[in-house]
N, C-alpha and C positions, 0 to 999 in steps of 0.2 A: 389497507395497511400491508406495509412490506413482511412478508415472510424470511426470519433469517438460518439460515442453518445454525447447527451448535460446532462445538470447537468441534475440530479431524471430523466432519464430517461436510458434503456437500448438497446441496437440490439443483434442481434443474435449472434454475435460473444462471447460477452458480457455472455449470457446465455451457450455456449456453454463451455465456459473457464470456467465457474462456476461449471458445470457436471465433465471438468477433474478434477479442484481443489476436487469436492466432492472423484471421486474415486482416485485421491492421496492420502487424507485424510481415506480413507476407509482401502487400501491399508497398510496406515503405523500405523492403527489401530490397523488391524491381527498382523501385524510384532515385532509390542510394545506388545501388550498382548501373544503374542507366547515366547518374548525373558521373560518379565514377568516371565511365569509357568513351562519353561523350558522345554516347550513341545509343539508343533504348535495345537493350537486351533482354532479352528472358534464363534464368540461371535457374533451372527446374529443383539444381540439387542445392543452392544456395536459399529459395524462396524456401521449400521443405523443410531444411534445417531451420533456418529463423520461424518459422509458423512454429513449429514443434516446440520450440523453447518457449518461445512467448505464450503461447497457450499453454505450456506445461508452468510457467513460470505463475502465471496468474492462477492455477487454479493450486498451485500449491500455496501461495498465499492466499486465498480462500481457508485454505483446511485450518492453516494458523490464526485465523481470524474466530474470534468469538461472538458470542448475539453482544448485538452493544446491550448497555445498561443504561435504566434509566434513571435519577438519582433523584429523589423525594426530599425535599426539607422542611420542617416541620422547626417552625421560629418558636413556638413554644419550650421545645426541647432543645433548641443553641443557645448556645451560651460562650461570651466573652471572654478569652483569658489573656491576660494582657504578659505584654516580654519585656522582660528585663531589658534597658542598653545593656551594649557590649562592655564590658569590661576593660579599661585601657589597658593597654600592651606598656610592659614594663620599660620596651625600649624606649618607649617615647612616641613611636612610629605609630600611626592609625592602621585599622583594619577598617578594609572596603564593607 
Protein backbone atom coordinates (compact mmCIF):
# COMPACT_ATOMS: atom_id res chain seq x y z
CA UNK A 1 0.00 0.00 0.00
CA UNK A 2 1.17 3.49 -1.17
CA UNK A 3 2.24 5.70 1.66
CA UNK A 4 1.04 9.41 1.14
CA UNK A 5 2.29 12.39 2.69
CA UNK A 6 -0.37 15.02 4.50
CA UNK A 7 -1.02 18.43 3.07
CA UNK A 8 2.61 21.03 3.14
CA UNK A 9 4.30 18.35 3.96
CA UNK A 10 6.57 15.78 1.81
CA UNK A 11 8.36 11.92 1.92
CA UNK A 12 10.91 10.62 0.05
CA UNK A 13 8.99 9.33 -2.62
CA UNK A 14 7.65 12.62 -3.13
CA UNK A 15 11.26 14.24 -3.47
CA UNK A 16 12.48 11.46 -5.53
CA UNK A 17 9.69 11.76 -8.33
CA UNK A 18 10.53 15.44 -8.11
CA UNK A 19 14.57 14.62 -9.39
CA UNK A 20 12.91 12.40 -12.39
CA UNK A 21 10.38 15.13 -13.21
CA UNK A 22 13.57 17.55 -13.10
CA UNK A 23 15.76 15.35 -15.40
CA UNK A 24 12.50 14.88 -17.75
CA UNK A 25 12.40 18.39 -17.97
CA UNK A 26 16.04 18.72 -18.55
CA UNK A 27 16.02 16.04 -21.06
CA UNK A 28 13.30 17.50 -23.32
CA UNK A 29 15.17 20.77 -22.86
CA UNK A 30 18.34 19.46 -25.03
CA UNK A 31 15.79 17.99 -27.37
CA UNK A 32 13.55 21.31 -27.83
CA UNK A 33 16.52 23.61 -28.25
CA UNK A 34 18.49 20.85 -30.51
CA UNK A 35 15.17 20.48 -32.83
CA UNK A 36 15.26 24.66 -32.48
CA UNK A 37 19.03 25.27 -34.15
CA UNK A 38 18.76 22.38 -36.26
CA UNK A 39 21.80 21.10 -34.81
CA UNK A 40 22.08 18.99 -31.29
CA UNK A 41 23.54 21.51 -28.76
CA UNK A 42 24.13 21.41 -25.22
CA UNK A 43 22.68 24.76 -23.24
CA UNK A 44 24.21 23.97 -19.74
CA UNK A 45 22.41 27.26 -18.45
CA UNK A 46 19.21 26.61 -20.24
CA UNK A 47 19.06 22.57 -19.26
CA UNK A 48 19.66 24.01 -15.24
CA UNK A 49 17.02 26.49 -15.42
CA UNK A 50 14.24 24.13 -16.98
CA UNK A 51 15.43 21.05 -14.47
CA UNK A 52 15.14 23.67 -11.60
CA UNK A 53 11.61 24.59 -12.28
CA UNK A 54 10.21 21.62 -13.18
CA UNK A 55 11.39 19.70 -10.26
CA UNK A 56 10.55 22.76 -8.18
CA UNK A 57 7.33 23.01 -9.94
CA UNK A 58 6.23 19.37 -9.03
CA UNK A 59 7.29 19.21 -5.75
CA UNK A 60 5.45 22.32 -4.91
CA UNK A 61 2.43 20.66 -6.13
CA UNK A 62 3.18 17.72 -3.95
CA UNK A 63 2.87 20.10 -0.79
CA UNK A 64 -0.67 21.16 -2.09
CA UNK A 65 -1.76 17.95 -2.44
CA UNK A 66 -3.56 16.11 0.33
CA UNK A 67 -3.80 12.14 1.29
CA UNK A 68 -6.70 11.36 -1.08
CA UNK A 69 -9.82 9.93 0.69
CA UNK A 70 -11.59 7.25 0.70
CA UNK A 71 -15.44 7.59 0.65
CA UNK A 72 -17.64 4.69 2.52
CA UNK A 73 -21.33 4.29 1.58
CA UNK A 74 -23.48 2.78 3.65
CA UNK A 75 -27.09 2.21 1.57
CA UNK A 76 -28.78 1.73 4.69
CA UNK A 77 -28.14 5.32 5.69
CA UNK A 78 -28.91 7.01 1.97
CA UNK A 79 -31.68 8.12 1.17
CA UNK A 80 -33.59 9.49 -1.80
CA UNK A 81 -34.59 13.12 -2.08
CA UNK A 82 -36.38 13.89 -5.04
CA UNK A 83 -36.27 17.86 -7.00
CA UNK A 84 -38.68 19.74 -7.78
CA UNK A 85 -38.72 20.73 -11.97
CA UNK A 86 -37.62 24.00 -12.68
CA UNK A 87 -40.14 26.50 -12.50
CA UNK A 88 -40.94 28.22 -15.91
CA UNK A 89 -39.55 31.47 -16.65
CA UNK A 90 -42.13 34.16 -16.77
CA UNK A 91 -40.79 35.13 -20.14
CA UNK A 92 -41.92 32.19 -21.76
CA UNK A 93 -38.23 31.27 -22.67
CA UNK A 94 -36.84 27.85 -21.14
CA UNK A 95 -33.89 27.40 -18.89
CA UNK A 96 -31.28 24.76 -19.88
Amino acid sequence: MKKFAGFLSLNLQDWVKGLIMAMIGAILAVIQSSISAEIFTIDWSNIWHVALIAGTAYILKQLGTSIPKVVEIDPTKTQVVEVPPPKPDPTGTTNP
